[in-house]
MDAnalysis code that builds the backbone (N, CA, C; Angstrom):
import MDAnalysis as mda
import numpy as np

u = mda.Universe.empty(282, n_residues=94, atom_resindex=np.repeat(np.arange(94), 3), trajectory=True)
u.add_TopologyAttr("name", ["N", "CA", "C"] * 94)
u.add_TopologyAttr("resid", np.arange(1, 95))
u.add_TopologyAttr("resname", ["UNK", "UNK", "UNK", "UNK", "UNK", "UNK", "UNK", "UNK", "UNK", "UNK", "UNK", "UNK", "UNK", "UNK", "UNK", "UNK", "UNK", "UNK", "UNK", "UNK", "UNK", "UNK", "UNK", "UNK", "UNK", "UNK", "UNK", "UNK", "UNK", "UNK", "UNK", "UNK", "UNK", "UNK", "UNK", "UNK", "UNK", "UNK", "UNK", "UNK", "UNK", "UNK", "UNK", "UNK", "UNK", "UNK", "UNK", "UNK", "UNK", "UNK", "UNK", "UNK", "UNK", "UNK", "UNK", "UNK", "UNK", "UNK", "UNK", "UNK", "UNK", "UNK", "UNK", "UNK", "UNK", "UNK", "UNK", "UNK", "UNK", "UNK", "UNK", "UNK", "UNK", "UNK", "UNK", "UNK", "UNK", "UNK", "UNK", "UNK", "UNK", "UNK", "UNK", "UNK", "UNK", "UNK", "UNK", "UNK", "UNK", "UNK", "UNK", "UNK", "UNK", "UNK"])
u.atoms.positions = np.array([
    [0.846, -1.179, 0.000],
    [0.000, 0.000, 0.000],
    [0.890, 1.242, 0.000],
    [0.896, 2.113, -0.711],
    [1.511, 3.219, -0.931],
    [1.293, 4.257, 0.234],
    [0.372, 4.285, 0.696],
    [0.265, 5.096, 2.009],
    [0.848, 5.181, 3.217],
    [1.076, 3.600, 3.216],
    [1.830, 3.200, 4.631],
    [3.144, 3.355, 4.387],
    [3.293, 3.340, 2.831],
    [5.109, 3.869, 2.708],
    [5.480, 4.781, 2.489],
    [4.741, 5.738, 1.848],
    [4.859, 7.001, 2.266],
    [4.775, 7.620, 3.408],
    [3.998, 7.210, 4.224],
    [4.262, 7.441, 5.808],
    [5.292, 6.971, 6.903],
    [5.525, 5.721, 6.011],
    [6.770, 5.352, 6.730],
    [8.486, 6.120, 6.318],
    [8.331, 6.557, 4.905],
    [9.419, 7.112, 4.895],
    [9.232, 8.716, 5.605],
    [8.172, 9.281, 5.844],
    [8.241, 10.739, 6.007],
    [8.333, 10.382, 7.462],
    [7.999, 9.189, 8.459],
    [8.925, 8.897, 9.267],
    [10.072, 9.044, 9.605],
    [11.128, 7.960, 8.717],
    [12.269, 7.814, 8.720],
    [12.917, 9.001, 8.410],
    [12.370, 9.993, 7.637],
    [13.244, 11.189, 7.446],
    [12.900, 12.006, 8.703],
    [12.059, 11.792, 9.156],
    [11.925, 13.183, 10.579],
    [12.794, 12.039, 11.491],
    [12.851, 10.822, 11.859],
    [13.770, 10.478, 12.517],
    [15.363, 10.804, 12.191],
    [15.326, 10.468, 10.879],
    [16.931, 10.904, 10.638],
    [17.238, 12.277, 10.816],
    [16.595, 13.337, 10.266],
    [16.958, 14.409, 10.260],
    [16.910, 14.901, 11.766],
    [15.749, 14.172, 12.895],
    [16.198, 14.927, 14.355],
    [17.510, 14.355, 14.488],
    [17.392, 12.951, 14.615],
    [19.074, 12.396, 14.788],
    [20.422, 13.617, 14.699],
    [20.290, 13.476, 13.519],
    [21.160, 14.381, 12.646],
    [21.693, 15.841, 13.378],
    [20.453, 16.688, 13.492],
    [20.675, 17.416, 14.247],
    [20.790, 17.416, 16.014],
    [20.741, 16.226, 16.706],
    [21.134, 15.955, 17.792],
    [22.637, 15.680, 17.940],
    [22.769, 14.963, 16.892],
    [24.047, 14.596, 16.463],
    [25.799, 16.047, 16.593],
    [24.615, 17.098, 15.679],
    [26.078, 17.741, 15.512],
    [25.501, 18.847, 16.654],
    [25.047, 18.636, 17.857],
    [25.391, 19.635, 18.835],
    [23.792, 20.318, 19.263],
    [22.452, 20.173, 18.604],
    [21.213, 20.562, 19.188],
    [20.596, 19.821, 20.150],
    [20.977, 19.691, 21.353],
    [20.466, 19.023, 22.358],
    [19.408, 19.510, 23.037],
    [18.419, 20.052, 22.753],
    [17.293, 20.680, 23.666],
    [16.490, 20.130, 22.979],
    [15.017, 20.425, 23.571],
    [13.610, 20.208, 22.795],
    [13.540, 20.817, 21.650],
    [14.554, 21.676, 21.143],
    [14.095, 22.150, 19.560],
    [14.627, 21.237, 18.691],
    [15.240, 20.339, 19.351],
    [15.590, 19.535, 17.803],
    [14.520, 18.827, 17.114],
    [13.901, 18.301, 17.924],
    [12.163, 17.379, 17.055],
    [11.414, 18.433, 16.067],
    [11.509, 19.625, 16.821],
    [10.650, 20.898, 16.242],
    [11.621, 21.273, 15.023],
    [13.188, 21.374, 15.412],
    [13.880, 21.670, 13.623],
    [14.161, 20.222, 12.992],
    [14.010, 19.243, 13.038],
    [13.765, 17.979, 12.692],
    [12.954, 17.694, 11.848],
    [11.645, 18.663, 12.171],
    [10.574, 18.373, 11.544],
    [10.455, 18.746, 10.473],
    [10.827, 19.851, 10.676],
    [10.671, 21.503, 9.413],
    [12.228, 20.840, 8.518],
    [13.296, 20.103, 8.914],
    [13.865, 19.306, 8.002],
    [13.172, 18.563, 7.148],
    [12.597, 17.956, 7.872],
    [12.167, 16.271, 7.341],
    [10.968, 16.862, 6.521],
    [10.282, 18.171, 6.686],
    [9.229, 18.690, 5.769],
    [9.970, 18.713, 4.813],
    [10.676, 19.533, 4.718],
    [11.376, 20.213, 3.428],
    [11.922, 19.016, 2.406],
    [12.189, 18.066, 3.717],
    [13.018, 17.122, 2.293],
    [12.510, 16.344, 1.844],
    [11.486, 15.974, 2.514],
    [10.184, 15.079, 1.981],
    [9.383, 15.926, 0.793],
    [9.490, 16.849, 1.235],
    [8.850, 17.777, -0.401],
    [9.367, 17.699, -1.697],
    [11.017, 17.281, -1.467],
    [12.385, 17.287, -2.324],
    [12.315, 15.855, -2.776],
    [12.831, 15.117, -1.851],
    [12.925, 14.068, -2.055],
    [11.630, 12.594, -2.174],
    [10.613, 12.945, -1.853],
    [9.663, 11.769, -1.616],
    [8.358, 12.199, -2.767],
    [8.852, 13.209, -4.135],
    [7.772, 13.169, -4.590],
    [7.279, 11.987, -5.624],
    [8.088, 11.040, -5.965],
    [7.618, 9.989, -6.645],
    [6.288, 9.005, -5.600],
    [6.661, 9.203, -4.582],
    [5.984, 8.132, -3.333],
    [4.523, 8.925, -3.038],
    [4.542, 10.180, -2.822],
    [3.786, 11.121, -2.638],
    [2.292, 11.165, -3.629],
    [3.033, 11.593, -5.065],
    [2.003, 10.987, -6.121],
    [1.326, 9.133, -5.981],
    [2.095, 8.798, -5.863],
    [2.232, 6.994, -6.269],
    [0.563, 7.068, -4.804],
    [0.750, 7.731, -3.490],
    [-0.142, 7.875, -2.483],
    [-1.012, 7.994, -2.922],
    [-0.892, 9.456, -3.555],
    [-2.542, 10.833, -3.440],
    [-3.299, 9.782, -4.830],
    [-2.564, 8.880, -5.851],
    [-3.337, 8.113, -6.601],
    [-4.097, 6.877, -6.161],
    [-3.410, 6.274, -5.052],
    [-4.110, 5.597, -4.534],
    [-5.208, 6.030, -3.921],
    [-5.198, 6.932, -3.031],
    [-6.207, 7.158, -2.292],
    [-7.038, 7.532, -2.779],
    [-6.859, 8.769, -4.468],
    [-8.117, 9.192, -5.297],
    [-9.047, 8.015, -6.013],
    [-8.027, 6.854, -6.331],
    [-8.846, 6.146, -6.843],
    [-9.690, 5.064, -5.802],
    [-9.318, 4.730, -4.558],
    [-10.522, 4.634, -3.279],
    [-11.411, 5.343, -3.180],
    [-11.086, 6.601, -3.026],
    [-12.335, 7.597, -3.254],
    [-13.445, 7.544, -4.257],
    [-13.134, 7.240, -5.762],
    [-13.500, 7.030, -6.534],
    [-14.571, 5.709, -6.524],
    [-13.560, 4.619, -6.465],
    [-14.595, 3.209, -5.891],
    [-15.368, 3.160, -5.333],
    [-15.317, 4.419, -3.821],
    [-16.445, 4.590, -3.000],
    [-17.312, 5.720, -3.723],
    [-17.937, 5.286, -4.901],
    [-19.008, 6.257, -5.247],
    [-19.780, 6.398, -4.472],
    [-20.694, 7.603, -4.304],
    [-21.950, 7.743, -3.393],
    [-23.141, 6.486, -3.980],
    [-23.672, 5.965, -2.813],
    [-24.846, 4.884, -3.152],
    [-26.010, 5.057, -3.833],
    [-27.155, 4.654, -4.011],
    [-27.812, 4.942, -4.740],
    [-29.063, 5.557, -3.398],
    [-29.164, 4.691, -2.915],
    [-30.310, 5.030, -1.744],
    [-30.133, 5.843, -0.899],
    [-31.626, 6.408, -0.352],
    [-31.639, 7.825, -0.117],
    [-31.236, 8.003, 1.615],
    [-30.839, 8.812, 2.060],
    [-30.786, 8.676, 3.350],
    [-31.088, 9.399, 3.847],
    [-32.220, 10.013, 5.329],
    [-32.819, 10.235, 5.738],
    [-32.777, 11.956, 5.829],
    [-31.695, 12.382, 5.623],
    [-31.234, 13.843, 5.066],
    [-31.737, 14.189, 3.779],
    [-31.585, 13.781, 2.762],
    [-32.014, 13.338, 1.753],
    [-33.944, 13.615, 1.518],
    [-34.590, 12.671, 1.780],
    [-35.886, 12.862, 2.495],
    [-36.183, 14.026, 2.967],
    [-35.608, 14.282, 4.418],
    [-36.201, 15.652, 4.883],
    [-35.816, 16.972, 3.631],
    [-34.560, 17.053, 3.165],
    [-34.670, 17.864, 1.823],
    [-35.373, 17.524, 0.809],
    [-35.934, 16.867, 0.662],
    [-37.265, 16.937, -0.724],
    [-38.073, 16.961, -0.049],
    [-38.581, 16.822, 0.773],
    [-39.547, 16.768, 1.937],
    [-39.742, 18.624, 2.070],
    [-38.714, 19.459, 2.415],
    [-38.524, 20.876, 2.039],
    [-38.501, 21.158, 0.758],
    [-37.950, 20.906, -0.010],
    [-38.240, 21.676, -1.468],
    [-39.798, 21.822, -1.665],
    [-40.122, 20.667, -1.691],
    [-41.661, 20.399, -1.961],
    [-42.793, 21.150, -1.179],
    [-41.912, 21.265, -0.193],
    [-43.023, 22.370, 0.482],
    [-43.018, 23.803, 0.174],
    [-41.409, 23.790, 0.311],
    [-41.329, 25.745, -0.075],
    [-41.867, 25.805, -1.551],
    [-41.835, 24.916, -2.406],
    [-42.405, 24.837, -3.915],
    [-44.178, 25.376, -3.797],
    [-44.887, 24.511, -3.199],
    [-45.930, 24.238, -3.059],
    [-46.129, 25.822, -2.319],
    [-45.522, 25.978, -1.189],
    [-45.885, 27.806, -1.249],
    [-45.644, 29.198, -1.944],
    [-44.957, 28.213, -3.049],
    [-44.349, 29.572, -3.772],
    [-45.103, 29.256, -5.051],
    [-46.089, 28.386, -5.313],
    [-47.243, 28.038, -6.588],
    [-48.267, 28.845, -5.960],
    [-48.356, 29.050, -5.008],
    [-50.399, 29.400, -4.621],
    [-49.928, 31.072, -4.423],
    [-51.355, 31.361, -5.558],
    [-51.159, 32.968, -5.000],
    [-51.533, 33.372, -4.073],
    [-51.059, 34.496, -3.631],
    [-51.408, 36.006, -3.069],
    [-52.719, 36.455, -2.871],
    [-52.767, 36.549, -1.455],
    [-54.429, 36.353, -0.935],
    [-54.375, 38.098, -0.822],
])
């Protein structure tokens, strides 16, 4: 599934890249926070083959899940309203 690997690498890059910067000397809580804004950037750079290969999968799930045919109870109460505001907007003016 393309999703789970695309998620798994935009993982592995926010892990590497905090690493990385723990590594050469950012030892506080900002490293996860500049880690991140790494691992954004390079995942933008580097992960766009995986990225597409995703957003196609998931459009075409979306797709498969067409809307059903049968009506659901929202549905109803809106024709249920049209039909009425219709029906008062046919009868004239007393």
């Amino acid at each position: 599934m393309p999703v789970v690997l695309y998620t798994l690498l935009r993982l592995l890059l926010f892990a590497v890249a905090t690493a990385a910067l723990w590594w050469v000397g950012m030892r506080s809580w900002l490293a996860p926070l500049a880690g991140l804004f790494v691992a954004w950037g390079l995942g933008y750079v580097l992960l766009g083959r995986w990225r597409s290969a995703a957003a196609a999968y998931v459009q075409a799930r979306a797709e498969a899940r067409a809307p059903s045919t049968h009506r659901t109870r929202a549905d109803e109460d809106a024709a249920y309203e049209d039909a009425a505001d219709d029906a008062a907007r046919s009868q004239p003016d007393s």
